[in-house]
KOLLO-998280 format. One record per residue: residue in one letter; x, y, z of N, C-alpha, C in turn. Coordinates in steps of 0.1 Angstrom, whole numbers, padded with zeros to 4 digits, always signed. Layout:
<rotis>
AXYZXYZXYZ ...
</rotis>
This chain:
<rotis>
X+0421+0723+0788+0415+0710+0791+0400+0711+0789 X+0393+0703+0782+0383+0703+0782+0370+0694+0796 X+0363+0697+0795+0354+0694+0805+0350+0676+0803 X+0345+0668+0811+0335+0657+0814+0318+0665+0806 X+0313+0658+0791+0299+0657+0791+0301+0668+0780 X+0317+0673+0774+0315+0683+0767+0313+0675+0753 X+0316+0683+0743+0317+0675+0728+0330+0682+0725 X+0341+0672+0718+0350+0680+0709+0351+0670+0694 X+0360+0677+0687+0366+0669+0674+0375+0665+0676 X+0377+0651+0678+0388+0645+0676+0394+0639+0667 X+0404+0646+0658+0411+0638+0649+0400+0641+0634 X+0405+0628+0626+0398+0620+0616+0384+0611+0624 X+0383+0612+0633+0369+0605+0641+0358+0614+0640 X+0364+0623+0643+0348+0632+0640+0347+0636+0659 X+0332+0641+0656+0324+0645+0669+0325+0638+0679 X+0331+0640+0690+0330+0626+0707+0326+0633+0715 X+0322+0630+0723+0312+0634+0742+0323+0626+0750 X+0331+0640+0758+0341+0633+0767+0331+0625+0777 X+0334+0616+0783+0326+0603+0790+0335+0610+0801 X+0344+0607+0805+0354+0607+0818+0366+0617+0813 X+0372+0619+0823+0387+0625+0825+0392+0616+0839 X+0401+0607+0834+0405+0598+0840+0422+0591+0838 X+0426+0586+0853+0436+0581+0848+0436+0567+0849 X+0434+0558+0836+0427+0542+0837+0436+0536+0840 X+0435+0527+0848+0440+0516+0851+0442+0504+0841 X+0448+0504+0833+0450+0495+0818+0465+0494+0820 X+0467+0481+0812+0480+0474+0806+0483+0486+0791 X+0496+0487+0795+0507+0500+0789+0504+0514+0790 X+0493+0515+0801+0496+0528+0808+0496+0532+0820 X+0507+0540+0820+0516+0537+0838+0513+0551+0841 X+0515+0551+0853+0518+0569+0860+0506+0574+0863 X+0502+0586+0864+0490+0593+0868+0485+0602+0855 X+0489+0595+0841+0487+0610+0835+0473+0605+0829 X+0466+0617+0827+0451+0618+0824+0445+0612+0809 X+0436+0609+0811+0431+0608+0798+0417+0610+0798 X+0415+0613+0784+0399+0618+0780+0392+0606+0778 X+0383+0603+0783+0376+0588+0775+0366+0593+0767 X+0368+0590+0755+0358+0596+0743+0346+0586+0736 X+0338+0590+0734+0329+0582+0730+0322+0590+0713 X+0327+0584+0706+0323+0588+0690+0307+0590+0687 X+0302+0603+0686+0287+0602+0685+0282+0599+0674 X+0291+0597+0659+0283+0593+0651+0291+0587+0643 X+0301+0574+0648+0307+0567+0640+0307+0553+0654 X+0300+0541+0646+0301+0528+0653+0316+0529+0660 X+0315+0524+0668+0329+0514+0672+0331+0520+0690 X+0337+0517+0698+0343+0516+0707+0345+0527+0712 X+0349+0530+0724+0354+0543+0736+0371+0543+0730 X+0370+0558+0726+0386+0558+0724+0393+0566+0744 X+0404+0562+0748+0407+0567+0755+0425+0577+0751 X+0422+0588+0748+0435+0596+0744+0442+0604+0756 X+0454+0606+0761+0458+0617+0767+0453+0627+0757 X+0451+0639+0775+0447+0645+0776+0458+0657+0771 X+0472+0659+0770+0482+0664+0765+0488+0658+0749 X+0480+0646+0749+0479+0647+0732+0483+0656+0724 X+0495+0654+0713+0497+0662+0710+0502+0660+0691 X+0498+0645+0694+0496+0640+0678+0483+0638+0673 X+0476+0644+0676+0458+0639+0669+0450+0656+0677 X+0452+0661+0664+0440+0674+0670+0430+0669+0675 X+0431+0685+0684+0419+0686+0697+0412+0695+0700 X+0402+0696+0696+0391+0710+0695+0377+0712+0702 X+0373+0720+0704+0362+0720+0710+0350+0719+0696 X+0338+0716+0699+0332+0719+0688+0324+0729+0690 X+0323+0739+0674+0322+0750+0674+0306+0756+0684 X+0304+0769+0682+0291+0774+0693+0281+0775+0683 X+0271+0774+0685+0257+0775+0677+0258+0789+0665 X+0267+0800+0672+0269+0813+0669+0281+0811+0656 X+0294+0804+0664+0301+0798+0652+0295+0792+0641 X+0283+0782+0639+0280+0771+0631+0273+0781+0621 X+0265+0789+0632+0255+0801+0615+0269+0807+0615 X+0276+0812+0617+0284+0827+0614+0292+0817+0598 X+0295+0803+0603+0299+0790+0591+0293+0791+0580 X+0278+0786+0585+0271+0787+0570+0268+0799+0564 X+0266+0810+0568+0264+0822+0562+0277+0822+0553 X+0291+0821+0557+0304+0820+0549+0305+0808+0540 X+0295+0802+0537+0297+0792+0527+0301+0798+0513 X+0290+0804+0509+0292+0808+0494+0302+0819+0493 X+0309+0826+0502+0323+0836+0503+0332+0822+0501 X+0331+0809+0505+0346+0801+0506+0351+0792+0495 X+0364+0795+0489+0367+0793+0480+0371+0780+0472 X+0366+0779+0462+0373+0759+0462+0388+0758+0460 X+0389+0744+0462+0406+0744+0455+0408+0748+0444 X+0418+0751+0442+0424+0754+0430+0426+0741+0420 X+0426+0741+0408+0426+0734+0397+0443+0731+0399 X+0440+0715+0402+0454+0708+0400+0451+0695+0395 X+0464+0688+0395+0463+0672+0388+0456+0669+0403 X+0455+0655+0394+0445+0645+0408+0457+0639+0415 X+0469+0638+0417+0473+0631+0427+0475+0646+0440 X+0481+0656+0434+0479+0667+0437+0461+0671+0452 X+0455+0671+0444+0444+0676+0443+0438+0667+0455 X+0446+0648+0457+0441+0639+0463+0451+0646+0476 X+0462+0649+0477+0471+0651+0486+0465+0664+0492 X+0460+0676+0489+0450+0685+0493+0439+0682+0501 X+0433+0672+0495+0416+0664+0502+0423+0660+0518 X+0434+0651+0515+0437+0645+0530+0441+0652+0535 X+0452+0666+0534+0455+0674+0542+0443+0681+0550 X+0433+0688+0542+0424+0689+0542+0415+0686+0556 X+0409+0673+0554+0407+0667+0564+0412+0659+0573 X+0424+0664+0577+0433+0659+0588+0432+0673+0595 X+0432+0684+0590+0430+0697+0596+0422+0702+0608 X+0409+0694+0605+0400+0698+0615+0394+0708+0611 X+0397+0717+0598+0390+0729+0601+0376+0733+0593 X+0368+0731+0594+0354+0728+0588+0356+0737+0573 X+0364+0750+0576+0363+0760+0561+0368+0748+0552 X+0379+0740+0556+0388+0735+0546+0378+0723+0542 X+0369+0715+0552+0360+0700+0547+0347+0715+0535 X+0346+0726+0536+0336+0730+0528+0339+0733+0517 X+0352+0736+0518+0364+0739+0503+0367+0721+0495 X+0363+0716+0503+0365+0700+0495+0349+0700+0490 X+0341+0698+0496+0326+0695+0494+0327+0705+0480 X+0328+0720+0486+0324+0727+0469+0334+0725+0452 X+0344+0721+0457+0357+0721+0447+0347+0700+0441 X+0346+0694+0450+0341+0681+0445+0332+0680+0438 X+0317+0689+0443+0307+0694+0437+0310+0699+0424 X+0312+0702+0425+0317+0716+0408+0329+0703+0400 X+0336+0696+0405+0344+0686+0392+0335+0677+0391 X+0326+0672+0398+0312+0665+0394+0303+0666+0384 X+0300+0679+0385+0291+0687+0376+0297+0683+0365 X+0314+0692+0363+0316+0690+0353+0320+0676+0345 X+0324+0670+0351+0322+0656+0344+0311+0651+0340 X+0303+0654+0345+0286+0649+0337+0285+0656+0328 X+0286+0670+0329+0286+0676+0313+0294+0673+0303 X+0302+0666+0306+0309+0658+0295+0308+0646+0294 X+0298+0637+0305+0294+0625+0301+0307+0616+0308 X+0314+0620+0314+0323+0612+0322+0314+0611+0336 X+0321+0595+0343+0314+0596+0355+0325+0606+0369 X+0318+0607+0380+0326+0619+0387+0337+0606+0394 X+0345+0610+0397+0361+0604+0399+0359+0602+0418 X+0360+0587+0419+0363+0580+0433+0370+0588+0442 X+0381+0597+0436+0388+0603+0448+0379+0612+0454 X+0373+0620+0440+0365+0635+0443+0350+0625+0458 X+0347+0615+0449+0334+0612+0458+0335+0607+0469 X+0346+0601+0472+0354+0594+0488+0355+0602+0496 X+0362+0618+0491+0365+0630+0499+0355+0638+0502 X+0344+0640+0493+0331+0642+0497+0324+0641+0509 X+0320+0627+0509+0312+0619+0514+0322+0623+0529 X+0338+0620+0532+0343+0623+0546+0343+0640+0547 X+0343+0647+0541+0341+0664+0547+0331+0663+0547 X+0316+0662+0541+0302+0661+0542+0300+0657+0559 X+0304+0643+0559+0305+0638+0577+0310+0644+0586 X+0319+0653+0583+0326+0654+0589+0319+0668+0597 X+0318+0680+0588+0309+0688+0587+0294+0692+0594 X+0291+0679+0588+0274+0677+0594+0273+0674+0608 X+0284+0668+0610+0284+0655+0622+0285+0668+0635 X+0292+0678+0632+0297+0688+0640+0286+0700+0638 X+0280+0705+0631+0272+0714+0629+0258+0705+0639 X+0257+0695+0634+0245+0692+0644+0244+0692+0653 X+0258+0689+0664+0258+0692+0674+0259+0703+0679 X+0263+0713+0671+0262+0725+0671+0250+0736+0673 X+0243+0730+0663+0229+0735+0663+0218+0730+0667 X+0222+0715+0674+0212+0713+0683+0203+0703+0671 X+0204+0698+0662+0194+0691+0651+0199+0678+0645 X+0189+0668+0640+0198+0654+0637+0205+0663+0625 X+0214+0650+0624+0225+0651+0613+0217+0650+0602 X+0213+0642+0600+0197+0642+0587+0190+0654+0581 X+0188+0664+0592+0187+0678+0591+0195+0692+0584 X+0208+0685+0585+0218+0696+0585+0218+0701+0571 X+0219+0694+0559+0223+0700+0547+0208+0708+0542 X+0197+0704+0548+0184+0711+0544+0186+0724+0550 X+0192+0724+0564+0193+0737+0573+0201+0746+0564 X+0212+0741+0558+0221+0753+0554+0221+0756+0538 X+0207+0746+0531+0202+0754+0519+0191+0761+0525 X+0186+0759+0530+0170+0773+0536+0180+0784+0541 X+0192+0785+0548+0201+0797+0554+0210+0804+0548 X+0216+0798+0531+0220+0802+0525+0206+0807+0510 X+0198+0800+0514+0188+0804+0504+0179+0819+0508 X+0176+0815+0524+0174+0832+0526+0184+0840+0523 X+0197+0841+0529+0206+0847+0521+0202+0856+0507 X+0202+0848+0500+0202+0853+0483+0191+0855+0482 X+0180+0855+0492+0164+0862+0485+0165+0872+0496 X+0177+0878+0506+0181+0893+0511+0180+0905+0505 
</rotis>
């Protein structure tokens, strides 16, 4: 169980700050069993309130400042998807990011990156699926490393070109 005032990942939402551990008093929930009251730190909308034994919507802590470098240092070790058709390839992205697991949102960002590229070198534009999946592992990603490391989300992708850039001037 996680703590009151912690951060975890919830789901496809992204980064939350448990608010309470509580059993609310609401219409269609009966008995004493617990719930997290979640508050999304960087997506609009409303207090989700989930049991706490949830056991349909991953539930994670978010990673330690120690995890988030030991992350970015593993970036350029992590490998893209493999070359498949696009409906393929679209069924990968969602699994992907239903996972929770940040290697797999950096395996979409770099496999997206690189079919981008190459579509401009051939003068094609880069494909809605690749840029849709992007843009949610990028969020997804950022949203959690920041909290991670303690810096706005605005910050993050400059943090982990200067950390991968010392890197390679090692």
């Amino acid at each position: 169980m996680f703590e009151k005032g912690g951060f975890i990942v919830y789901g496809t939402t992204g980064v939350c700050e448990i608010k309470d551990i509580t059993s609310p008093e609401m219409k269609g929930i009966t008995g004493n069993r617990l719930y997290y009251v979640l508050n999304p730190c960087f997506k609009k909308g409303g207090t989700i309130f989930t049991p706490v034994d949830n056991e349909k919507v991953p539930i994670r802590a978010v990673m330690s400042k120690r995890e988030a470098d030991d992350l970015v240092e593993a970036i350029p070790k992590i490998e893209e998807l493999l070359d498949m058709d696009d409906k393929l390839r679209e069924k990968r992205y969602k699994e992907a990011i239903r996972s929770c697991d940040p290697k797999e949102w950096i395996r979409i960002i770099k496999t997206s990156y690189s079919r981008q590229q190459e579509r401009m070198a051939q003068g094609k534009k880069s494909a809605t699926v690749d840029e849709r999946y992007y843009r949610a592992a990028e969020e997804h990603l950022y949203s959690e490393l920041a909290v991670a490391l303690g810096i706005p989300m605005d910050e993050v992708e400059c943090y982990i070109k200067e950390r991968i850039g010392q890197m390679m001037d090692a």
